[in-house]
N, C-alpha and C positions, 0 to 999 in steps of 0.2 A: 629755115623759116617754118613756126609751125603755125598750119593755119587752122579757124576756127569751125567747131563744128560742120555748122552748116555749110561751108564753102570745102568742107571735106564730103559732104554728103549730096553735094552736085554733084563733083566726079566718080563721085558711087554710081549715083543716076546714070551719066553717061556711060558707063558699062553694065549699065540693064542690072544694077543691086538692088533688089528690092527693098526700101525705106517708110516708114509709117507716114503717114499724110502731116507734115508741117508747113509752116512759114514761119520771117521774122517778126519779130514784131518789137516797137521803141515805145518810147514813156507817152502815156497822154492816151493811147492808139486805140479806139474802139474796138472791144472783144466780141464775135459772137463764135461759139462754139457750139458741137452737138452731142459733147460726153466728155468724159473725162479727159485731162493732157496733163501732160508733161511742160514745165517751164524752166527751161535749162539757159544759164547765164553763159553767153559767149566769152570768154577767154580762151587763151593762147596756154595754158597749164593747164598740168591731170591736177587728181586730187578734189577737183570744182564739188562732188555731192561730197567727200567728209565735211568740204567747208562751208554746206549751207548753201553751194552754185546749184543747186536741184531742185526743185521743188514740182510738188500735185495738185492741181487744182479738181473740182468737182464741177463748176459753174463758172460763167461768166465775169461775172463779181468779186470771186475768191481770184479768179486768173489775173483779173486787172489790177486787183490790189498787189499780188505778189509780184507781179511785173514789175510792177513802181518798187518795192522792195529791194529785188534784185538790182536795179536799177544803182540803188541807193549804195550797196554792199561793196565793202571791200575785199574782194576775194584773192587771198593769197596773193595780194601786192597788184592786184588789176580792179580797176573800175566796168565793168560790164558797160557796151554803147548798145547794146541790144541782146535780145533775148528770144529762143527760139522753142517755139513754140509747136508740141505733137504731141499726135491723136498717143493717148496710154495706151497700152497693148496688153491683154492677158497672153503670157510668155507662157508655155509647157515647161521647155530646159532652155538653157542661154548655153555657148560657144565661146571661146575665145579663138578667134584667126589674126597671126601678124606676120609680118614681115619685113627684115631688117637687115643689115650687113654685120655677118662676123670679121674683125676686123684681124685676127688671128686665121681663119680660114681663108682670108682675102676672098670671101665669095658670100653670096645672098643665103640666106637663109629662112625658112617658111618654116613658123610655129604654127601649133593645132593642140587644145585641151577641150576635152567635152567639159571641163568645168569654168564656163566665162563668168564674167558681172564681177572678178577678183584680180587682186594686186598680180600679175603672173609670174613678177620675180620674187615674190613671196612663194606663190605657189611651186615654184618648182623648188625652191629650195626644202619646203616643208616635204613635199609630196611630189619628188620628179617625175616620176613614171606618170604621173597625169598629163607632162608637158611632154610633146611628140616634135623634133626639129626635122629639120631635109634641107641638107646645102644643096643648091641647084647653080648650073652657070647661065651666065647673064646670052649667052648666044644661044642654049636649048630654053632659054627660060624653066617654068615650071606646066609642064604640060597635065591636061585634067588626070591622065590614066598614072604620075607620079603624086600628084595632092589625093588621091584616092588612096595608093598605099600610105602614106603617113596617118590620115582618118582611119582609116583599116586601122593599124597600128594603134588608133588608141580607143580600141572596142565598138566600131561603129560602122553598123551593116545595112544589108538593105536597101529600102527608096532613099533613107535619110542620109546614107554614105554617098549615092549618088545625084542626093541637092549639095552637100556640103564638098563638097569635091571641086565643080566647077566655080563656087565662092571663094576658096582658096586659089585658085589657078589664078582666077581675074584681076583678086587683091595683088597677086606679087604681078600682073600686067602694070596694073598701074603703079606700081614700087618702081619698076625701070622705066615705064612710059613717061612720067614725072621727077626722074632723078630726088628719089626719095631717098632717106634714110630713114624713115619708118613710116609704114602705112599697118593699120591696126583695128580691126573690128573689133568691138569687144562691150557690150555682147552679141553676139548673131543670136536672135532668140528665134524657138521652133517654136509658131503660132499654134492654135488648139485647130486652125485649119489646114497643119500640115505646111505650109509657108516659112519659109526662112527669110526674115527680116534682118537687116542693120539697124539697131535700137543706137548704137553709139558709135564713133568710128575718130579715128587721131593718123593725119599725115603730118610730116616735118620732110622738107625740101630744103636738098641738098643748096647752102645758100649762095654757092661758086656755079648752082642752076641755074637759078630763078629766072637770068636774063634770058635761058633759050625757052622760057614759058610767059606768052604775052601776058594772059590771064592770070599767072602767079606773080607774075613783075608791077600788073598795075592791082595786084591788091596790097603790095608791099609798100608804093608809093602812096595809098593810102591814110592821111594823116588821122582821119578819122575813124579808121576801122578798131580799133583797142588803144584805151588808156590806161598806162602804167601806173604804180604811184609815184614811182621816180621818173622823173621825164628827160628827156635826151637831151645835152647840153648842146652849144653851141659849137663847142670846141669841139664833141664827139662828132654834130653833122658836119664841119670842114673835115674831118677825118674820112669819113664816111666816101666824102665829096672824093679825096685825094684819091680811096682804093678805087672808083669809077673811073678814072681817068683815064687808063687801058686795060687789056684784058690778062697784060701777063701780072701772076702773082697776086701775092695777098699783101696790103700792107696799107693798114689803116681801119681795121679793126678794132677800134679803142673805147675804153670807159675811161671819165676824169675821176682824180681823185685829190687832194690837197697837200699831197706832197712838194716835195723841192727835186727829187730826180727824176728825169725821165727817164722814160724806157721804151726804147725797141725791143723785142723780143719775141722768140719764135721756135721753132724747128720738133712738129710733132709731140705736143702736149708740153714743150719744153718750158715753153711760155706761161703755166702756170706754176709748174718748178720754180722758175727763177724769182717770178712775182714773190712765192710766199718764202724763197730764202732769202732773200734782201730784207723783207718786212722781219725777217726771223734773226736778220744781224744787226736790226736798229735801225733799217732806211726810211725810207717815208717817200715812194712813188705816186707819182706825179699823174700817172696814169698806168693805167695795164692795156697792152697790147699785143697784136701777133702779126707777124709777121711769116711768110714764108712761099714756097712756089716761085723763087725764080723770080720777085717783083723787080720794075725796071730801075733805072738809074735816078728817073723823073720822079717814079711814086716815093723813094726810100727819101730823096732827097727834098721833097714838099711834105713829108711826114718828120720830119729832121726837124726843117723850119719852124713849121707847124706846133710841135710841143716846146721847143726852144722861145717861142713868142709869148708862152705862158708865165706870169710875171714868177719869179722867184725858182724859176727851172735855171740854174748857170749849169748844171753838169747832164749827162746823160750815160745812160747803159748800155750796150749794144751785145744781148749776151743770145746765144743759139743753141743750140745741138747739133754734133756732128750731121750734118746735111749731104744729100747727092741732091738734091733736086733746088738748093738754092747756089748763085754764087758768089764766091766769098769779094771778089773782086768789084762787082757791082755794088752789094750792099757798103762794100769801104767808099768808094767812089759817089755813092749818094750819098753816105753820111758827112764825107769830107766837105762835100760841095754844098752842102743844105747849110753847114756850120760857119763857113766861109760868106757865106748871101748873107747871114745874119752878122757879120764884120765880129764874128770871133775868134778863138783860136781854136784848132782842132787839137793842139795837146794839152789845152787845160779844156777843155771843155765834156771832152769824155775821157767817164772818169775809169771806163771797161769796155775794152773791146772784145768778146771771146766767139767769135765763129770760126767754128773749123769746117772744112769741107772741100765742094767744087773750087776750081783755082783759087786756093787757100793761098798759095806764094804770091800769088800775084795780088791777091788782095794784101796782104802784111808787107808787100812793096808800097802802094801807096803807103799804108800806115806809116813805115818807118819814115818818107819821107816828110809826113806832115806832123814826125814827132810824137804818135800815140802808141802808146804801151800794148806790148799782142801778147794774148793770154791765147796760147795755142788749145791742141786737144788733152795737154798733159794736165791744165789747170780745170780743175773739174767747175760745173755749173755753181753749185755752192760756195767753191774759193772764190771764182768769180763775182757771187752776188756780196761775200763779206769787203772784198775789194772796193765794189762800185758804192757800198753802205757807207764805209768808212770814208771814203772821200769824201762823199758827197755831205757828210755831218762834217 
């Protein structure tokens, strides 16, 4: 979940990050200001100043017209519900500080460039040696006197190595305090009075989080907080509904789509594999979904139901990636039982079964007894998706 400026820049606040004087402000809203600002469009996406989400006001006047502006914009697929409004800042230099999970180091990692206000994976590609990383473990955290060596590290001495130091430390506090996957200053600009401010700032939380944070749970329940241009089906909010149901697993993560097959699908980016080789042998899914963690028997088999209800779905997919953390058994056992509530048959109805993994035998026992075809580990994702296409046409 990634949330929006200003509700990234409260929890700046609560750990003492120094922030330029704003508020929100919505359409209609009497302005009075005392200098220049900043009128920056709330969405959930970067990108928002190439696309025109930015803008300067001088006055009063000019503030409230471009309010209503923004207001108006379609910015990169979001309609703006409000717009947040701050004091402009004459900047000396800007910073970039973030912090993220390497997903290949399996551990956090703390970026640091004296050159902020730019794309940073642009920049390090052009000009590495300006990006400074440091994996740190999630039980030492990042302690001030290790974010000081990294800013060291990228030419930065004196009083200013020692403001910019404790701002990195604090940013990766709240990466772990909030089960982020990315929390992001950018820019940290040095004032002409010596002060280091957050000018911009981007958190996204972990969204298997959310529930253990009251304050991020009830801004997601929020129906009013951002509007899309596409807006969430009904079929997506039962889905939605089904992954709530308990706490183990994931499964009902779904977007509709206009297709005839559906799809279960899962297992560590698997799920977008298999989406675009079925679409690449001629299928036409029904929906894209993930699946994966070990969901129970209850959630696999109300998410079964659930896309099976959708008119012109007769078959379904059920395709994985070699899995440890899902099991095979379960996920056959919800599918059988979901297909069965719906008075159909389990061997015409799916049209690919391929999970391999956790008690994989035990799961291809049900299969065999209810007649569905098992595409083990030998039949790669691919064979499998040309399988389920072909049927299912």
């Amino acid at each position: 979940m990634r949330l929006l400026e200003h509700e990234s820049k409260r929890i700046l606040e609560k750990y003492r990050i120094a922030l330029p004087a704003g508020r929100l402000v919505g359409p209609g809203e009497p302005l009075a200001i005392d200098g220049p600002v900043m009128l920056k469009a709330q969405i959930p996406i970067g990108g928002r100043g190439k696309a025109g989400g930015i803008l300067a006001a001088e006055d009063a006047e000019e503030a409230r017209q471009k309010v209503a502006l923004l207001l108006q914009s379609n910015l990169r697929g979001y309609i703006p519900k409000s717009v947040y409004m701050e004091e402009k800042k004459a900047v000396k230099q800007e910073f970039f500080l973030g912090v993220t999970y390497d997903t290949v180091a399996k551990a956090p990692v703390a970026i640091f460039s004296a050159a902020g206000g730019v794309d940073i994976e642009e920049l390090a590609q052009r000009e590495p040696a300006l990006v400074r990383r440091e994996h740190f473990t999630v039980g030492s955290r990042l302690p001030v006197h290790r974010a000081r060596e990294i800013v060291a590290d990228a030419g930065i001495s004196g009083k200013l190595l020692l403001g910019l130091s404790p701002v990195l430390s604090t940013l990766a506090e709240i990466f772990l305090d909030y089960d982020a996957t990315v929390a992001e200053i950018n820019p940290l600009g040095l004032m002409e009075d010596g002060r280091l401010v957050a000018l911009d700032c981007h958190l996204e939380i972990d969204d298997d989080a959310v529930s253990r944070h009251a304050d991020i749970a009830a801004l997601e329940k929020d129906t009013g907080r951002v509007e899309g241009e596409r807006r969430t089906t009904d079929f997506e909010r039962e889905a939605a509904g089904i992954d709530s149901l308990d706490h183990r697993g994931v499964a009902g993560r779904v977007i509709e789509f206009d297709g005839n097959l559906g799809l279960i699908i899962g297992g560590g980016g698997a799920s977008l594999t298999a989406f675009d080789a079925i679409r690449s042998h001629g299928g036409r899914p029904a929906n894209y979904c993930e699946i994966g963690g070990n969901p129970s028997v209850l959630k696999v088999r109300e998410l079964t139901r659930l896309i099976l209800s959708k008119p012109g779905v007769d078959k379904i997919a059920v395709i994985m990636n070699v899995v440890s953390n899902t099991r095979v058994d379960l996920v056959a056992r919800g599918i059988v039982k979901g297909i069965l509530e719906c008075g159909r048959s389990p061997a015409e109805t799916v049209a690919v079964f391929r999970v391999p993994g956790a008690w994989e035998e035990e799961g291809f026992k049900i299969l065999s007894k209810y007649g569905i075809p098992i595409q083990g580990r030998t039949v790669s994702i691919d064979e499998a998706a040309k399988i389920a296409a072909t049927k299912a046409n």
